[in-house]
C-alpha atoms as one frame of an Amber mdcrd trajectory, in Angstrom:
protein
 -39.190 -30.050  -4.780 -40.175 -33.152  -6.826 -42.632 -31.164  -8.759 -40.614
 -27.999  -9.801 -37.228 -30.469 -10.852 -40.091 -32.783 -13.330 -41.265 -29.104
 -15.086 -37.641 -27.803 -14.984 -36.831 -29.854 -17.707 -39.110 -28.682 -20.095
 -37.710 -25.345 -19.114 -34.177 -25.372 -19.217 -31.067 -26.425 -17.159 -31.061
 -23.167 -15.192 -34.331 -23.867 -13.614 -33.412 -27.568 -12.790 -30.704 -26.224
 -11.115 -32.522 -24.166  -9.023 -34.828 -26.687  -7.891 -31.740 -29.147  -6.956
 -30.552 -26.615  -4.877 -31.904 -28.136  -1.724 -30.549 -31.659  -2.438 -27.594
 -30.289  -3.937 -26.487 -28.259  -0.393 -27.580 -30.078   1.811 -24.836 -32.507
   2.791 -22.001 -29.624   2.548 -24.149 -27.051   4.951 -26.285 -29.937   6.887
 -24.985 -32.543   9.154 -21.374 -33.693   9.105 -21.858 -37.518   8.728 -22.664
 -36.984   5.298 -19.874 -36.135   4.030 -17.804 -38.105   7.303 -16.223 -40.988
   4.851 -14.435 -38.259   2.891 -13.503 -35.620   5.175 -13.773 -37.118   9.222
 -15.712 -34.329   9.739 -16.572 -36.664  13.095 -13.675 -35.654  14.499 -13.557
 -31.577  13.753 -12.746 -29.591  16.459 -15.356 -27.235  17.448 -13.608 -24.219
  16.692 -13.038 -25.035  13.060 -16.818 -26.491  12.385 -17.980 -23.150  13.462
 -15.281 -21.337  11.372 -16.575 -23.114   8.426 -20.239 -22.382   9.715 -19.563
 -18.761   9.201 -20.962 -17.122   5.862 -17.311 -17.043   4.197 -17.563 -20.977
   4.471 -16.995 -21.285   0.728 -13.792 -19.393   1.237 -10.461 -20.723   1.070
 -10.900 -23.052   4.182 -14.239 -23.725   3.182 -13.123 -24.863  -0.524 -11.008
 -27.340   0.588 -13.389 -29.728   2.505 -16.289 -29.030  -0.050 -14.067 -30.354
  -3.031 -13.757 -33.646  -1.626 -17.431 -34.382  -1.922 -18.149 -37.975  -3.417
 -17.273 -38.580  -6.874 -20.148 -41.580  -7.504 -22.461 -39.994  -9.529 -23.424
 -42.009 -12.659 -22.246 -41.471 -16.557 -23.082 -38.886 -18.781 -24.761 -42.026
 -21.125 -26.934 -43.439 -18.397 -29.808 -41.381 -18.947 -31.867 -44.424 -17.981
 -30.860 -43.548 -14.474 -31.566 -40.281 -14.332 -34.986 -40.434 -15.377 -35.302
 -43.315 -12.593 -33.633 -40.788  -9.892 -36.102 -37.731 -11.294 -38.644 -40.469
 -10.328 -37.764 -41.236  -7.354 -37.940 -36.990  -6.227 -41.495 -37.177  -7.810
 -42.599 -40.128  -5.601 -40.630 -37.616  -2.383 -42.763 -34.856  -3.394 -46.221
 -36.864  -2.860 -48.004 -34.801  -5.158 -48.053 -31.930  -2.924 -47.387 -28.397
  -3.713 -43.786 -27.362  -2.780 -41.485 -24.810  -1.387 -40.748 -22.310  -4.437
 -38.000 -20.654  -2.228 -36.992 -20.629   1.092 -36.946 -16.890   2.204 -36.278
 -17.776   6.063 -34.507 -20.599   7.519 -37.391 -20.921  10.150 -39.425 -22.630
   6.836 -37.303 -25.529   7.349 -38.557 -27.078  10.442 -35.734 -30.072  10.660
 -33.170 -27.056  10.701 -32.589 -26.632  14.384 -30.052 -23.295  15.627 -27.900
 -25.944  17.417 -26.810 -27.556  14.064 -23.381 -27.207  13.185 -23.973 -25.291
   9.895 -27.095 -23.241  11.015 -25.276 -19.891  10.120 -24.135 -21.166   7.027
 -27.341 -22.156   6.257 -29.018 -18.814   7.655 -26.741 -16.993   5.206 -27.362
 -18.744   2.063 -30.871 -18.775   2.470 -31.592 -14.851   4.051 -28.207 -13.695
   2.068 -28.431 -15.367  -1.319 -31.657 -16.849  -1.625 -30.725 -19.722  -3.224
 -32.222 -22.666  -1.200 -35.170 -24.997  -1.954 -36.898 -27.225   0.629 -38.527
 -30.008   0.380 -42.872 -30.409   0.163 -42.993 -31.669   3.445 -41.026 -28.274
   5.016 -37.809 -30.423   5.434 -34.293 -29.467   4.342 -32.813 -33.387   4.610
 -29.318 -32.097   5.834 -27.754 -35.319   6.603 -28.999 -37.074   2.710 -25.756
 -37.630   1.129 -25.024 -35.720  -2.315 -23.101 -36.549  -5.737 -20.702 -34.007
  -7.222 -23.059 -33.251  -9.883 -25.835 -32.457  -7.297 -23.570 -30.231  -5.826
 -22.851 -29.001  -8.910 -26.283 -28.098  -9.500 -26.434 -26.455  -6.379 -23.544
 -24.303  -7.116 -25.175 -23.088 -10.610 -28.592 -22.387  -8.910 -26.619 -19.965
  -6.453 -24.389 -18.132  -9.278 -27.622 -17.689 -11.107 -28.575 -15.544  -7.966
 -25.429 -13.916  -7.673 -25.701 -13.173 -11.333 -29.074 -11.510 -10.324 -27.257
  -9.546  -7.469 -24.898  -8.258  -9.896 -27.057  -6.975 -12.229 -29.468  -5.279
 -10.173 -25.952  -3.254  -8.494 -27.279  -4.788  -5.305 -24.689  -3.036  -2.571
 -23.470  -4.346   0.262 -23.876  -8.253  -0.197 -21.024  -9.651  -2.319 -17.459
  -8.419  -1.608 -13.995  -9.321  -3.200 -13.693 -12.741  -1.407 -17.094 -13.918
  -2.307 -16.533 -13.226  -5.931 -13.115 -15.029  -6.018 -14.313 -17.839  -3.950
 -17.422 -18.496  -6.780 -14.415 -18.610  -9.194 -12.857 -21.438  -7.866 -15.689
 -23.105  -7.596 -16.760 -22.548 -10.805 -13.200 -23.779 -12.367 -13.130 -26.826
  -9.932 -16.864 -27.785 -11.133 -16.327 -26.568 -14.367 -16.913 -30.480 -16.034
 -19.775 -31.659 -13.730 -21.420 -28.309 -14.502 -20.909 -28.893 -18.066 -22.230
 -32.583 -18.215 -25.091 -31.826 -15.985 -26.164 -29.182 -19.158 -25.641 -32.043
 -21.585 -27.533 -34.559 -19.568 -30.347 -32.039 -19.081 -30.538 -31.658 -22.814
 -30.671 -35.463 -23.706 -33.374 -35.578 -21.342 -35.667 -33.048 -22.790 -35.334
 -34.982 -25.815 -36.798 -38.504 -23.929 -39.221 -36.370 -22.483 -40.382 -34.869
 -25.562 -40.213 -38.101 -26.799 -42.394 -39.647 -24.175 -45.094 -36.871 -23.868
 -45.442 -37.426 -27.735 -46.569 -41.037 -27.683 -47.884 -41.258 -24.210 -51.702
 -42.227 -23.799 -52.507 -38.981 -22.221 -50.967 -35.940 -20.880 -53.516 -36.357
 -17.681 -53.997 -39.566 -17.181 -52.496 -42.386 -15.811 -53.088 -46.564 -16.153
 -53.231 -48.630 -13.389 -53.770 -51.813 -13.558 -54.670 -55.144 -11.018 -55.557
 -58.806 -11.979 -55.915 -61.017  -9.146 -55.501 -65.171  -9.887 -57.019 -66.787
  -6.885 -57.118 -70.611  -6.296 -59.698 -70.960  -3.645 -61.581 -74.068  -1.587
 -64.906 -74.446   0.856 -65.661 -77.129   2.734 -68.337 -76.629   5.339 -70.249
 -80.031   5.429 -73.427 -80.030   6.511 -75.866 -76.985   7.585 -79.236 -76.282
   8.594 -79.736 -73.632   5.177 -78.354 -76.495   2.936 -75.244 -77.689   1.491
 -71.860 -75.130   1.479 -70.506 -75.467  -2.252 -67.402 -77.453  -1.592 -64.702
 -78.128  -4.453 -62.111 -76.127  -6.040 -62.517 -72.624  -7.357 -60.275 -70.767
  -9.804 -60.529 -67.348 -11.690 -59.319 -63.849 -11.503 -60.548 -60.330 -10.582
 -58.838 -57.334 -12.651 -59.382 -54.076 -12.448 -58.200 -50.978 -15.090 -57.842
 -47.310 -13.264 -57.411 -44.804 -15.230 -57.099 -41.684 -12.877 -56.773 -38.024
 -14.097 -55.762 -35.223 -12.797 -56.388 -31.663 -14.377 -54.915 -29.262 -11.961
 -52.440 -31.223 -10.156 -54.677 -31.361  -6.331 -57.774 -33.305  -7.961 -58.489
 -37.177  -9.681 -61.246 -38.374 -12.082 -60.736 -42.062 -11.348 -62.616 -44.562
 -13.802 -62.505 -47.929 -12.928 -63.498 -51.238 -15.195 -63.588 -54.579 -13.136
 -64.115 -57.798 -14.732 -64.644 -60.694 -12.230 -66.024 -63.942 -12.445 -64.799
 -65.104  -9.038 -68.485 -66.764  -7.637 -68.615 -66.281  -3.505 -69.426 -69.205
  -1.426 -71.795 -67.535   0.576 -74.449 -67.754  -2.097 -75.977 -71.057  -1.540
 -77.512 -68.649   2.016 -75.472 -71.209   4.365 -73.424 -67.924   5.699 -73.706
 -64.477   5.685 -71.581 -62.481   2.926 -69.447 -60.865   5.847 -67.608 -64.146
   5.795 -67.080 -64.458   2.268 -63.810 -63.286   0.480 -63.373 -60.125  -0.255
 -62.079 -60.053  -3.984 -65.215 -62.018  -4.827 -67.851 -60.216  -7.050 -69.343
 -57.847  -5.216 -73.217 -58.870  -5.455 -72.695 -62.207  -3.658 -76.317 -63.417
  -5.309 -75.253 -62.503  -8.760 -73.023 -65.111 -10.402 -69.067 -63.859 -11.703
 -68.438 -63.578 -15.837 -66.234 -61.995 -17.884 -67.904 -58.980 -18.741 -66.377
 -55.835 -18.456 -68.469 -53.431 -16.090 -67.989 -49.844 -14.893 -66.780 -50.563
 -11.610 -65.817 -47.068  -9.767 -66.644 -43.813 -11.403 -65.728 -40.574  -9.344
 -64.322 -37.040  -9.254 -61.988 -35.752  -6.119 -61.187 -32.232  -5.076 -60.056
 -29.579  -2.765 -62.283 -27.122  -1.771 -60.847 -24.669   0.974 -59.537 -26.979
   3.673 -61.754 -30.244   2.568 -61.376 -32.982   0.712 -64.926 -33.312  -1.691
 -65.362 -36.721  -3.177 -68.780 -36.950  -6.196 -69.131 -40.331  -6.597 -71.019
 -41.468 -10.046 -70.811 -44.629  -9.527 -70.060 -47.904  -7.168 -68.792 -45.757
  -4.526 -67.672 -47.525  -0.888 -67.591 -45.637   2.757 -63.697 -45.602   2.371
 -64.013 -43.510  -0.482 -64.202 -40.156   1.467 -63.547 -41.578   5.005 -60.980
 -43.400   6.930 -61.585 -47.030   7.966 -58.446 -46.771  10.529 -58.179 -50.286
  10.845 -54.477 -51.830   9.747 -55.477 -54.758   7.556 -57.917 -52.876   5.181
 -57.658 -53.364   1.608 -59.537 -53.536  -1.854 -58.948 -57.542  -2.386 -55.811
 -57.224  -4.064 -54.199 -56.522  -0.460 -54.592 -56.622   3.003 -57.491 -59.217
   4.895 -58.905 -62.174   2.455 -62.853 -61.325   3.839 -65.152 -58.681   3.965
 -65.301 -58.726   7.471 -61.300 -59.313   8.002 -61.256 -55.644   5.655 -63.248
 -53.543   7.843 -66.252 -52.932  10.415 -69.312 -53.920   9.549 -70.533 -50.443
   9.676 -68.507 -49.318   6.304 -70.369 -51.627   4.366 -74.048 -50.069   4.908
 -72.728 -47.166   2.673 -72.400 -47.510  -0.467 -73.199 -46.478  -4.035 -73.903
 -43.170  -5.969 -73.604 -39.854  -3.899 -70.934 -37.556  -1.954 -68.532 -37.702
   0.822 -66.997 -34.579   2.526 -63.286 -35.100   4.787 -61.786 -32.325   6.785
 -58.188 -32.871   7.938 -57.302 -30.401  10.629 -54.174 -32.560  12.008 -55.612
 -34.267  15.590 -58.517 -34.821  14.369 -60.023 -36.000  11.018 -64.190 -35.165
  10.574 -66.125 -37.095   7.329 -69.533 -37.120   5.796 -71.128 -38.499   3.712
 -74.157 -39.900   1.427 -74.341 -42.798  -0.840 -77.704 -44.200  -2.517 -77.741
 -48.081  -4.296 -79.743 -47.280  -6.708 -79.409 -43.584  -7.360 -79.786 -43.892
 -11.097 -83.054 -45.477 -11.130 -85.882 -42.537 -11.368 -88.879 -45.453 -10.477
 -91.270 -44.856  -6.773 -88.620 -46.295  -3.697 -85.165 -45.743  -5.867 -83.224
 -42.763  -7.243 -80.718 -40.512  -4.909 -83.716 -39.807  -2.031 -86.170 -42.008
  -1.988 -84.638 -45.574  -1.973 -82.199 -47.890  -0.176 -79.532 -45.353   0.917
 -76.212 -44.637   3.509 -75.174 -41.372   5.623 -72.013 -41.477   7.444 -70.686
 -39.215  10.095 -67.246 -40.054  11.381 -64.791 -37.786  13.944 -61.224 -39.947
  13.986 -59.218 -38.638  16.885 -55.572 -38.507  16.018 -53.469 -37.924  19.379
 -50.188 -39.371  18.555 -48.163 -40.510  15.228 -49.577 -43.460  14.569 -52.678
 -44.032  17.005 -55.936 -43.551  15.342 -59.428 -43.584  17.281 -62.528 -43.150
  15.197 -66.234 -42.677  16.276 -68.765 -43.490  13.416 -72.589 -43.161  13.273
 -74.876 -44.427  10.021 -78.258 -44.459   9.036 -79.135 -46.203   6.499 -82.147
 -47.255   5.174 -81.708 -50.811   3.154 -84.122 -53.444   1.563 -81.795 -56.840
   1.609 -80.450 -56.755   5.127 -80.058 -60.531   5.795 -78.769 -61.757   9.406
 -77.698 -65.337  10.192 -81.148 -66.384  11.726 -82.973 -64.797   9.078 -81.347
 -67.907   7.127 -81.026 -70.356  10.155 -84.695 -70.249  11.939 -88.202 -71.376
  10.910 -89.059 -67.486  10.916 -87.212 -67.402   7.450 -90.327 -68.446   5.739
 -91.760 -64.820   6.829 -88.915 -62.707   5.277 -88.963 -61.889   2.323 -86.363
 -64.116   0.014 -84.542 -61.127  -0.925 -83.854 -60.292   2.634 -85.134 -57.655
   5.657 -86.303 -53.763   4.866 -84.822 -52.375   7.540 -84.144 -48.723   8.311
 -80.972 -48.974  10.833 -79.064 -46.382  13.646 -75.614 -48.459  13.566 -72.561
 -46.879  15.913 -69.166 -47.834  15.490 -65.872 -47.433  17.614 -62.436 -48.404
  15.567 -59.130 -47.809  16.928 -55.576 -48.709  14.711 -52.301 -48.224  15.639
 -49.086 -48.527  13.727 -45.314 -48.724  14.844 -44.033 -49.273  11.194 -42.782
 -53.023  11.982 -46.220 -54.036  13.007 -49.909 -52.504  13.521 -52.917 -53.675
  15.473 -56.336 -52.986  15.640 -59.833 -53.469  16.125 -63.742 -52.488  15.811
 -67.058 -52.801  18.504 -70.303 -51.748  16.767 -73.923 -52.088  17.675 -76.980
 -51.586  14.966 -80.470 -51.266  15.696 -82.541 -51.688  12.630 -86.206 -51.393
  12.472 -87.867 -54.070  10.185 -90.879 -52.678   8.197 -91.658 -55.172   6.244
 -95.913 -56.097   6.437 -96.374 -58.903   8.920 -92.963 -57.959  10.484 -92.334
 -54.809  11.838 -90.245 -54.650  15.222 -86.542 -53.965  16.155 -83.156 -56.007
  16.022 -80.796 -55.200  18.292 -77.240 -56.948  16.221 -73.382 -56.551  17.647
 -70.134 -57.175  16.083 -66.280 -57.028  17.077 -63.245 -57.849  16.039 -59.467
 -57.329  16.875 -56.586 -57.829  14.096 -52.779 -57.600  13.928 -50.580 -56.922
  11.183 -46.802 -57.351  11.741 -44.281 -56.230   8.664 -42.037 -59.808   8.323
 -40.322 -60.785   5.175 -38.762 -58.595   1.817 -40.223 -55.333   1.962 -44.215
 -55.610   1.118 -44.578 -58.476   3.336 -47.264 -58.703   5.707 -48.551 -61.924
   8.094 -52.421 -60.922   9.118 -53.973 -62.002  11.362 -58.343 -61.365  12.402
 -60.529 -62.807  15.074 -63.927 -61.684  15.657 -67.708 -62.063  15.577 -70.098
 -61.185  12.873 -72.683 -59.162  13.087 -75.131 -61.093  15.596 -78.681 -60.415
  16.495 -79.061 -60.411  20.737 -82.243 -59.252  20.972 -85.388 -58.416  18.795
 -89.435 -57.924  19.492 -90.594 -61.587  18.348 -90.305 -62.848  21.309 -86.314
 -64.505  20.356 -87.821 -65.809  17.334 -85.150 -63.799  15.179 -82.425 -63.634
  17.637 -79.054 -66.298  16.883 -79.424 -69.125  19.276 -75.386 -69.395  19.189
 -72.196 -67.360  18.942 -69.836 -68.029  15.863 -66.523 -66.802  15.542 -64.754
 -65.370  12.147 -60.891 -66.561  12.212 -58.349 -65.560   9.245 -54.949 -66.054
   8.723 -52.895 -64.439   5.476 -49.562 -63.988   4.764 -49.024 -61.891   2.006
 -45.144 -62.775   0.642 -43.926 -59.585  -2.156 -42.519 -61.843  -4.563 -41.330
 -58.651  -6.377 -42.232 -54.681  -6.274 -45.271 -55.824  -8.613 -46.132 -59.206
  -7.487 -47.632 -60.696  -4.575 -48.753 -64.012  -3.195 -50.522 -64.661  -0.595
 -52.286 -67.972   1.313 -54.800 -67.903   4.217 -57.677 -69.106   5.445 -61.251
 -68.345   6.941 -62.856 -70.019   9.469 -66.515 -69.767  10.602 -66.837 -72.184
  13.860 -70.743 -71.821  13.841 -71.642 -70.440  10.504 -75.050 -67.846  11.005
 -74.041 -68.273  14.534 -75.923 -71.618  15.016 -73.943 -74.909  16.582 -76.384
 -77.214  14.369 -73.905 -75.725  11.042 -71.128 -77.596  10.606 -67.534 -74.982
  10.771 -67.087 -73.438   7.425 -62.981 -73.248   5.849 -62.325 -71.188   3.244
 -59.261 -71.848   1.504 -56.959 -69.676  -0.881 -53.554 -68.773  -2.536 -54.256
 -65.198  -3.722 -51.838 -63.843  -6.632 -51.845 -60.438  -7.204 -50.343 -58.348
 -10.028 -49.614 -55.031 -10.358 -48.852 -52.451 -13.443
């Protein structure tokens, strides 16, 4: 609905009217408690509801009860609100196409024929024709109404009737219909009025708006991110953790466009100059925070850099996703766990975001996502360094990521994903690649490895709280000269999510272990001689619809999963604001 009532008023009041028509009937031919305050409709016999149930409802018994609807509908001058109400419909419809015009009351699958008003209902939609659902297939009959919805409602169905008349349609309206509409018409004469002259101001603001907007297809987004962060990890067997105090921010400009409504061009600039700690090689980057700059070797500044670059569309029943630049796994495919996020929200660490798995794909490529309801299938391929034409780079021949995921979806809610990649990658680094006297035979820039992983992720989500969790086992192939053999590496992790606080709010919780080599051909020499555990605690408090604050911690007890490293505590109060 949200879609036709927005273009309605660049069309005129007659077509708004018609696309209110769902909202604006639904309380007087839905479910009695809407209207309950006003009329005790609680407490109607049974004989009388279905009296009033019959298609003569707006007939003399009928007018009685539906005059008494709720007078709190705003002032004719607020036009401030209305645009905030026209809004709020537009966030309803989701972006989705919607029902034009109900033709059968079967479209409305929240309409059962045990309601109360069914054959009212049944009548003005296979009679008149003057009902609209909503983009989901709902009809909403218990959502309270204002007289000037119901207003609307009314005009919507004399424009119909009008229609009737003028084609001579026989056999439809009869002598009581006709006089009924006439009382109705007098009785809502003023609300029918002031809804025309509110309609009218508002094409003005709009035309107003669309004149000095920044584009008629695109829309701003924008995210900075003020984090106050601290490491302290003591002594390790790679060298000193940087310790002290960190401060700096992490924003992010999206401009996404949309030319026909069902796709998005999203361009993305990112300046960071948030440093991670991991890149003194005394832990892995898994550990590390996730709104840190993304290369965890390259130092943050405060240039501005083309962060995202991609192009989304439908094609048949799929989802196609070209991705130009800086592209992630969850770009085309679900990560299913409840604590994922892009920094600004969710877990405070790479690992705490996701598996392990989603990070071996990403860069420059395309993802493919088929939605058929139970089950969710996605593809895709990303290369690093697609862009570069040079021998062992470009979109084939150089460090790369292909995904194949099936996500089971039994129940509302309960999500169970299986996920294979191969990935081919030139800078794998592991804990005892950094840890173990072997280090001096890797290369400083870390492992070429081309890697099987598998991945098992389950999530599931009451509303008031969510938990989750990942297993995944990788075996890469080293071929580096001097070095080739096989790593066998696990990871897990289990996380819970409860909703506590002013709407927004979110405690987090993560505990896991990072990715950990078991087994390998050099006789142990590159497995981890320990087990280290990742803990992280958030709570993320919505100060207000647009800001957010929220402290944690990591913890690493045995950073690169060796005892000899002292435990690792990262530190941080993240502030996040949105526009």
């Amino acid at each position: 609905m949200s879609k036709v009532l927005w273009n309605s008023l660049l069309v005129s009041p007659a077509v708004l009217t018609s696309a209110l028509v769902g909202a604006a009937l639904a309380s007087v031919v839905g479910v009695p408690e809407a209207i309950a305050s006003e009329t005790q409709a609680d407490s109607m016999p049974v004989a009388q509801a279905n009296e009033l149930a019959q298609p003569s409802a707006f007939s003399a018994s009928g007018f009685d009860l539906i005059a008494q609807v709720q007078e709190d509908a705003p002032s004719a001058t607020e036009t401030a609100n209305v645009l905030q109400q026209l809004n709020q419909y537009s966030r309803e419809g989701g972006g989705t196409n919607n029902i034009a015009q109900v033709t059968s009351v079967s479209q409305l699958r929240d309409v059962q024929p045990t309601d109360w008003a069914f054959q009212a209902l049944q009548s003005l939609v296979e009679r008149y024709r003057c009902i609209a659902g909503y983009p989901d297939g709902t009809f909403r009959g218990n959502r309270a109404l204002t007289r000037y919805e119901f207003a609307a409602g009314l005009n919507a169905c004399l424009e119909r009737i009008n229609e009737i008349i003028a084609a001579q349609l026989e056999g439809i309206l009869n002598r009581e219909d006709l006089l009924t509409l006439q009382r109705l018409t007098e009785e809502f004469a003023a609300e029918l009025a002031t809804l025309r002259g509110r309609v009218d101001a508002l094409e003005v603001r709009v035309a107003e708006i669309e004149a000095n907007q920044f584009s008629t297809t695109t829309k701003l987004f924008g995210e900075s991110i003020f984090a106050l962060s601290l490491s302290e990890g003591g002594n390790s067997v790679g060298g000193e953790t940087d310790s002290g105090v960190q401060f700096g921010t992490r924003t992010r400009l999206n401009f996404d466009t949309s030319f026909t409504g069902r796709d998005l061009l999203r361009t993305r600039l990112e300046i960071n100059n948030l440093d991670a700690f991991s890149g003194t090689n005394t832990f892995t980057p898994e550990g590390d925070l996730k709104f840190a700059v993304n290369d965890p070797y390259q130092e943050g500044d405060t240039t501005v850099r083309l962060d995202t670059l991609l192009y989304s569309t439908s094609v048949g029943p799929a989802n196609v996703v070209f991705i130009a630049n800086g592209g992630d796994a969850d770009d085309f495919a679900s990560t299913i766990t409840p604590l994922d996020g892009d920094g600004g929200s969710g877990a405070l660490s790479r690992f705490g975001t996701r598996a392990p798995i989603y990070n071996m794909v990403r860069g420059s490529g395309i993802g493919l996502t088929f939605d058929a309801g139970p089950a969710e299938v996605s593809l895709g391929y990303l290369a690093e360094n697609a862009s570069t034409p040079t021998r062992r780079n470009g979109l084939t021949d150089g460090p790369y990521g292909a995904l194949a995921q099936l996500v089971f979806k039994p129940v509302t809610g309960l999500q169970l994903g299986l996920t294979y990649v191969n990935a081919y990658r030139s800078d794998m680094r592991t804990g005892s690649q950094l840890a173990t006297p072997v280090s001096s035979l890797a290369p400083p820039d870390g492992l070429t490895t081309i890697s099987n992983a598998y991945g098992v992720q389950l999530g599931y989500d009451t509303g008031a709280f969510a938990f989750g969790g990942w297993a995944g086992y990788t075996n890469a192939r080293i071929l580096d000269e001097g070095l080739k053999g096989d790593l066998g590496i696990w990871n897990w992790a289990v996380n819970l999510a409860v909703n506590a606080g002013p709407p927004g709010s979110q405690f987090g919780l993560v505990v896991g272990m990072e990715p950990q080599v078991n087994s390998d051909d050099f006789n142990g020499a590159l497995e981890d001689p320990d087990r280290s555990l990742h803990v992280e605690g958030f709570y993320q408090y919505q100060l207000t619809e647009n800001i957010a604050i929220t402290p944690g911690f990591i913890w690493l007890t045995a950073p690169d999963h060796n005892d000899l490293n002292d435990d690792v505590v990262i530190g941080t109060i993240r502030t996040t604001f949105r526009f």
